[in-house]
N, C-alpha and C positions, 0 to 999 in steps of 0.2 A: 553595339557592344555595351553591357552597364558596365556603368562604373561605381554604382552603391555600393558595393562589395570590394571595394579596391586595395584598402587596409587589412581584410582580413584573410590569411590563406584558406587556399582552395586545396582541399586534397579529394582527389579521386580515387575507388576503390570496385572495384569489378570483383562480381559475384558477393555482392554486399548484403543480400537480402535473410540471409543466415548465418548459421553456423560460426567459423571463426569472421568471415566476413563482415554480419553485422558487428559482432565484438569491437574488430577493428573501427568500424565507421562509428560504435556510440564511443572509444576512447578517443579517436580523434578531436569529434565535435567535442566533448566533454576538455578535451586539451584547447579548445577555441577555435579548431577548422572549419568554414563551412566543408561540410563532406557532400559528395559525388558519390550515389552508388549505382552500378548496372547489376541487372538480371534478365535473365530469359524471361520469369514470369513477374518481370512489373508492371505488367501493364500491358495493352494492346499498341498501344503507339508508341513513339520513342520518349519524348517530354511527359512522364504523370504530376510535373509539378512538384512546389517545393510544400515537403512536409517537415513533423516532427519530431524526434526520435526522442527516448527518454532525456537525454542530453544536449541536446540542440539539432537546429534546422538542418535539415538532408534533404538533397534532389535524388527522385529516384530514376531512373531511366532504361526503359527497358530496349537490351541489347542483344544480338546473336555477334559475339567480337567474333566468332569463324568467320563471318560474310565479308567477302572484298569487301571494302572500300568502308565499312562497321567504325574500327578501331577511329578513325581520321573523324569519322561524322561525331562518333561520343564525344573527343574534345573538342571539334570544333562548337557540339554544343554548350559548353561549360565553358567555355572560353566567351560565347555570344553571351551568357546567363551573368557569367560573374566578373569575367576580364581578365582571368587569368592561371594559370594552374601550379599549385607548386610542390605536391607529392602525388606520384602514383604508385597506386597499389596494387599490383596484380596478382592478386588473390582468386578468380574463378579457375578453376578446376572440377576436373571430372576423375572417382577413382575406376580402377581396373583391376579385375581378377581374374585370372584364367592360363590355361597352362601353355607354356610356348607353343606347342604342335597342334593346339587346337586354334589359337590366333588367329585370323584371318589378317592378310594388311588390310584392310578395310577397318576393321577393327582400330587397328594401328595408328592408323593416318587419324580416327574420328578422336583418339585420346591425345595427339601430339598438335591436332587443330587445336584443341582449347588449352591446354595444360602448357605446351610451350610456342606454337608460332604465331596462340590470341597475346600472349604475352609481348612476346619480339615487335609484335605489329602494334601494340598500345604504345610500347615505350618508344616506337620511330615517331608515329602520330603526335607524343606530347616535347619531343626532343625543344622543338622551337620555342616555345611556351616555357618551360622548365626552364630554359637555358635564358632566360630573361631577368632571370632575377637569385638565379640558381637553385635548382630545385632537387629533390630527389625522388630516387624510383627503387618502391623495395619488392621484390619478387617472392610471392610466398610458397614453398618448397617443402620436402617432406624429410622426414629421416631417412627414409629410402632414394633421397638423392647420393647418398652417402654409402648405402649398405645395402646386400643385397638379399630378398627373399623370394624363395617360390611361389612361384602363381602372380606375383606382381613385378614379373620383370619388365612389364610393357611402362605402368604407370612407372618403376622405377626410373626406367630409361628417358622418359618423359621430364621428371624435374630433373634428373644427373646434367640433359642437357641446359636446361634453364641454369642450373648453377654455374655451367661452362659458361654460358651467355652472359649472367653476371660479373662475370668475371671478366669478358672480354668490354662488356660495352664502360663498367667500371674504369677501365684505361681510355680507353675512345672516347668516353662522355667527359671527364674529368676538365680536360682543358675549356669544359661549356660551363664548367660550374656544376655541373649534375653530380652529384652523387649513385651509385648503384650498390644495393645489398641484396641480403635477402633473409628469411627466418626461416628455419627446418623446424617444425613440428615434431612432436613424437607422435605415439596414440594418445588423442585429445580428445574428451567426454562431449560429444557430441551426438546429434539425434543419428547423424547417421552409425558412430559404435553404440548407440543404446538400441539400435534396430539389429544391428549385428549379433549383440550378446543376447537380446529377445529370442532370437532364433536358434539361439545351442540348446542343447541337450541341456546342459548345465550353465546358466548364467553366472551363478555365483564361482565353479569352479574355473570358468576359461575367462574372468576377469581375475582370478587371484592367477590363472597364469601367467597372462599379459602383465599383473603389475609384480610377480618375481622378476621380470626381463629386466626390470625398469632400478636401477638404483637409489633411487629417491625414495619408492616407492606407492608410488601414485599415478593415475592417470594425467596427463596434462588439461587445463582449463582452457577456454578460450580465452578468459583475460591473460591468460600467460601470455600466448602469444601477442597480442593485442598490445600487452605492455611493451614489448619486444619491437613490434612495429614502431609503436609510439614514441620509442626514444629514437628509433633511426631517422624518424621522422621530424627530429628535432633538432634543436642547434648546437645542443649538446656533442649531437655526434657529428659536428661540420670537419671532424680528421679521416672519419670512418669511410672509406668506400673500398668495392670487393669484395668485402664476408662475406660470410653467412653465421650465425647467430645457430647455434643447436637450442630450440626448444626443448629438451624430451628428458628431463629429469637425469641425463649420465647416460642413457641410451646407448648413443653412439660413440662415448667414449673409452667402452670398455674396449 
């Protein structure tokens, strides 16, 4: 196990390699974490080695968290690597569209394998580690954990349960020192809504519809969120455990 790294935290972030995920991993490092990130495509083996992000060092490690026994192996590598872990971030997810009566449970089972039981299974894996020094686990969630819309009642049901789970391991964890939260997103400018609106009839009008919804009126960033992690991530919030944080401009407050 090193011990070079022993002074500086360790935070982990699963499905790190884009979207709000990288966000996350370059504000953390930029905050002074060594970051931990998993993806499907980092690589051919699990270890690619420690690189460098615009903000500081990142290990990337490519992972399937669905596979038995996954979750326990990523920390136990980053636990071998650094010596020790002390935020997770479970941030990979998959979205889902499609109408209840065409669902298949096959379908079902493929979005709640990653979206909420790669989740459940990272944070029993880091439980030991975490609870060493006290650590925390921030669960990343959508607006639609909250609210409901057609065609994504699958993914909806998907974080609604993650939130519930926050919520319960937040009391369970608490007496280890862990902390648990979590951040709901709105609609957040990302390659994958910039493929989305590529694909309408009207790009420019079904983005000014999506941001009437919004009372802000803007689409959310990824550093929004990002910021949003990074202070649960902090010690600032060592009162906060069980939220959830609304990214989404007023969204779902209306």
């Amino acid at each position: 196990m090193s011990t070079g790294s022993d002074e500086r935290r360790v935070a982990l972030v699963t499905g790190g390699s884009s979207g709000i995920g990288l966000t996350i991993a370059q504000r953390l490092a930029a905050d002074g974490f060594q970051v931990v990130v998993t993806s499907r495509t980092a690589g051919s083996g699990h270890d690619d080695g420690v690189g460098q992000s615009e903000s500081g060092p990142v290990l990337a490690i490519a992972a399937d968290l669905t596979a038995p026994g996954e979750p326990a192996q990523v920390v136990g590598e980053v636990l071998e690597r650094f010596g020790r872990l002390d935020v997770l971030v479970n941030n990979a997810g998959r979205r889902h569209a499609g109408l209840i009566a065409d669902t298949p449970v096959s379908e079902i089972s493929e979005v709640f394998a990653i979206n909420t039981f790669a989740a459940m299974a990272m944070t029993s894996a880091a439980v030991e580690p975490l609870s060493v020094r006290g650590g925390a686990v921030i669960n990343v969630l959508s607006r639609l954990a909250s609210v409901g819309v057609a065609t994504l009642t699958t993914y909806t049901a998907s974080k609604g349960a993650l939130l519930a789970y926050t919520r319960g391991a937040a009391v369970e964890l608490a007496p280890h020192g862990i902390r648990v939260n979590a951040v709901a997103p709105g609609m957040t400018k990302t390659p994958l809504i910039e493929d989305w609106l590529s694909d309408q009839d009207d790009p420019e009008g079904a983005l000014a519809a999506v941001v009437s919804q919004i009372p802000l009126g803007r689409l959310g960033t990824t550093a929004d969120t990002a910021a949003a992690v990074a202070y649960l991530a902090s010690d600032e919030a060592s009162y906060l455990t069980g939220v959830s944080i609304p990214v989404d401009g007023g969204y779902t407050a209306q």
